[in-house]
Structure formats: structure tokens, C-alpha cells
N, C-alpha and C positions, 0 to 999 in steps of 0.2 A: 176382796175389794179394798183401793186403797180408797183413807178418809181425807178430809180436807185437813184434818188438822199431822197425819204424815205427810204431805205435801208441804204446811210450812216449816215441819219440823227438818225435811230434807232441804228445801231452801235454807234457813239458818246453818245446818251443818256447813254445806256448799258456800255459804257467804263467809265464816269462819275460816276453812280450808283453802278459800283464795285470799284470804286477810295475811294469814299465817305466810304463801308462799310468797306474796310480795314484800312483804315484812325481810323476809331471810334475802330475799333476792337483792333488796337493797343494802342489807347488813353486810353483805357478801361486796358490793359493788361499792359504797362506799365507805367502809370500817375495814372488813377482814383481808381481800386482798390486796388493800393498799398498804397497810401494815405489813401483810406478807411479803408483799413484791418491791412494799416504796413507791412512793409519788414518784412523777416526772419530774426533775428537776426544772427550776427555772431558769432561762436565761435572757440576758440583757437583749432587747429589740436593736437591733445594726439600724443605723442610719442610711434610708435607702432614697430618700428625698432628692428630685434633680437625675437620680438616675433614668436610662432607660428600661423599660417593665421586664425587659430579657435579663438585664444585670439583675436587677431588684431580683426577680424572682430565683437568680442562682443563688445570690447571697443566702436569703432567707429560707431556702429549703435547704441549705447549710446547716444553716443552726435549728435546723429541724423544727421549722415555722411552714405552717400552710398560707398560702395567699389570695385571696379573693380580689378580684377587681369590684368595686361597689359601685365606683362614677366614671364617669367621664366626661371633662368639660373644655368649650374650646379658650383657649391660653395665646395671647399676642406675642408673649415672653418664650414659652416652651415650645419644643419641637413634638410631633405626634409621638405617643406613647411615653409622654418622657412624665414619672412620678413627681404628683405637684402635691400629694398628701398621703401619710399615712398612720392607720389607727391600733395597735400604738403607738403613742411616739418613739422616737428613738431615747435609748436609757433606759426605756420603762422596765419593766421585768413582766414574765409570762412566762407561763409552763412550754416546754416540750411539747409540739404537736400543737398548738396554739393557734389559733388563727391571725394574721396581719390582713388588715382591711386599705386597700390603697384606692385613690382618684388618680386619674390618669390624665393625660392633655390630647385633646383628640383635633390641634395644633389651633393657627387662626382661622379666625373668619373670614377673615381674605385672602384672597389670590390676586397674582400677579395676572395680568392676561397675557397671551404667546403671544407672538406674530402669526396672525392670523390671514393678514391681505395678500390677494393672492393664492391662496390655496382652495381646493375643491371646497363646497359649502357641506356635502357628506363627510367628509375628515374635519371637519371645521365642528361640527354637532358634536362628534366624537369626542375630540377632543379637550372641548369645552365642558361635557355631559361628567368627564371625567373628571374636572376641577369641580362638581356641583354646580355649574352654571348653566343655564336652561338659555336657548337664540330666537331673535322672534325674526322673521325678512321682513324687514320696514317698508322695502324697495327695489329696485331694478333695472337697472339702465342701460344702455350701449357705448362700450366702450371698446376701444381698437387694442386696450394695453391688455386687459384681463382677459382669460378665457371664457365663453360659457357655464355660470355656474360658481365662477369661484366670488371670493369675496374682495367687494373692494372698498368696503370701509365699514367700519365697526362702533359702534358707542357703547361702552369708552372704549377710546382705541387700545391699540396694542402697546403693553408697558404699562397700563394702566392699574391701580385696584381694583378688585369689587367683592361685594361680598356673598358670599358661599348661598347661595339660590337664587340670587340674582339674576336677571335676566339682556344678555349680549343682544343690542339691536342691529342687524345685518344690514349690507345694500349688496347686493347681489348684480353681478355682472350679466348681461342678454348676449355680449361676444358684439362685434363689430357690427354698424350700421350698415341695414341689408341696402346692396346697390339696387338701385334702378336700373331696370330692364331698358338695354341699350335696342337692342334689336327692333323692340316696338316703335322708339323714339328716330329711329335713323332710316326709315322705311318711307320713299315718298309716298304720296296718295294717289293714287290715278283716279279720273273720273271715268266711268263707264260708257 
């Protein structure tokens, strides 16, 4: 029968024994094979600021740098994807294998609006949905020029800015003013 006091006698052993392997494990990982094998050398961070994130990241897995994109933020100045920081800076020095921390430009806030007037109000949403801009139909009218459906005027109009969630107010075309029924109107009345 085991007692309690070989019980903590074999816990101490066990606690010791994994003392020992982590001990070597780390002597081994940072003392003996680096000694053995040599660090990484370092080298100087390329300047990759202003580049696009494609460039940037051929350069710096070049010089055997790894790349993290960290941010992304919208830039009035830069085009999408275009590096507007990075950590380290350029010059700095870093090991081989290293990490580079970049912010990206995820472009402006605004958009240009298309020419819009005129076209179907389903290609119109699309369109629109794909600049980030959301359409509300304000309106609706009859009109002889526009087809059923499409748009014929917009706020803000087309050419215009606005900004990326914004919301396009439509007026939507009904298609031409329905004729009066001639037939009814041009029928004398007999009395009976």
C-alpha cells in the first residue's frame, strides 16, 4: 500500500525532473544551438512606404522579412492598398525572419457618383451598393423621356461626391402619362 508521504515524495521527484527538462530545453534553444548554428543575421529594413502592398511585400520577403498587415485606414492622399506605414522603420536593423508590421490605405472616403439618369433602378442599386453607397426612392413620376423604372434624378446628382455609406436619394420614372380612354369619350349616348 502506497503512503501519503511516497505520494509527495514522487510529486517532488516529478516536479524536479520537469524543472531539469525545461532548463536544458531552453539552454539548447537559446545558448547552445545558436552558438552552434549562429544567429540570423541582421539586416537593414528597405523602405517600402508609398509603395503598393504587392511591391512591399516582394521586397521584404527578399530580404527574408515576414509581413503582417496590422491596420487599415481610409487616406484622401493614397490609393487602396497603397503602404502609408510601416514598423520598422526603414534603416532600422532586424534579424532574418523578422517580422515588418505595415498600415495600409483602404483609399477615400468618397466617391465620385456615375451617371446614373437614365438607367434601370436594379443596375442603379448595384452599382451604387458597390461604391458603399446605400439608395433610398424618394419619388416617382411620369415622364415621356424615361423608361418605367429607371432613374431620373438623383441627390447629389451624378459627378457629385459623397461619402462611403452614404445614402443616394432616387426619383424614379412611372414611364409615360396613361392616355385616356378615347373610346368611352367619343361614343354618343342614345336615350332609350
Amino acid at each position: 500500500m502506497i503512503t501519503n508521504s511516497q505520494y509527495k515524495r514522487a510529486g517532488y521527484l516529478l516536479g524536479i525532473g520537469l524543472g531539469i527538462i525545461l532548463i536544458t530545453a531552453f539552454l539548447f534553444s537559446q545558448i547552445i544551438f545558436p552558438v552552434l548554428l549562429g544567429r540570423t543575421p541582421k539586416v537593414e529594413t528597405p523602405e517600402v512606404t508609398g509603395m503598393q502592398l504587392l511591391q512591399a511585400k516582394r521586397i521584404l520577403q527578399g530580404e527574408k522579412l515576414h509581413v503582417v498587415v496590422k491596420d487599415s485606414l481610409f487616406s484622401e492622399t493614397a490609393t487602396v492598398e497603397t503602404v502609408l506605414e510601416q514598423n520598422p522603420l526603414a534603416g532600422e536593423k532586424i534579424r532574418q525572419d523578422g517580422t515588418v508590421y505595415l498600415i495600409i490605405s483602404k483609399g477615400s472616403t468618397n466617391v465620385i457618383l456615375p451617371s446614373i439618369i437614365g438607367r434601370p433602378f436594379q443596375e442603379v442599386i448595384v452599382s451604387l451598393r458597390s461604391l458603399g453607397l446605400h439608395t433610398l426612392v424618394v419619388d416617382s413620376t411620369y415622364s415621356d423621356i424615361y423608361s418605367v423604372n429607371s432613374v431620373m434624378r438623383s441627390i447629389p446628382s451624378s459627378g457629385s461626391k459623397a461619402n462611403k455609406g452614404s445614402t443616394v436619394k432616387l426619383i424614379l420614372s412611372k414611364g409615360s402619362v396613361p392616355s385616356v380612354d378615347t373610346l368611352a369619350t367619343s361614343l354618343p349616348v342614345y336615350p332609350y
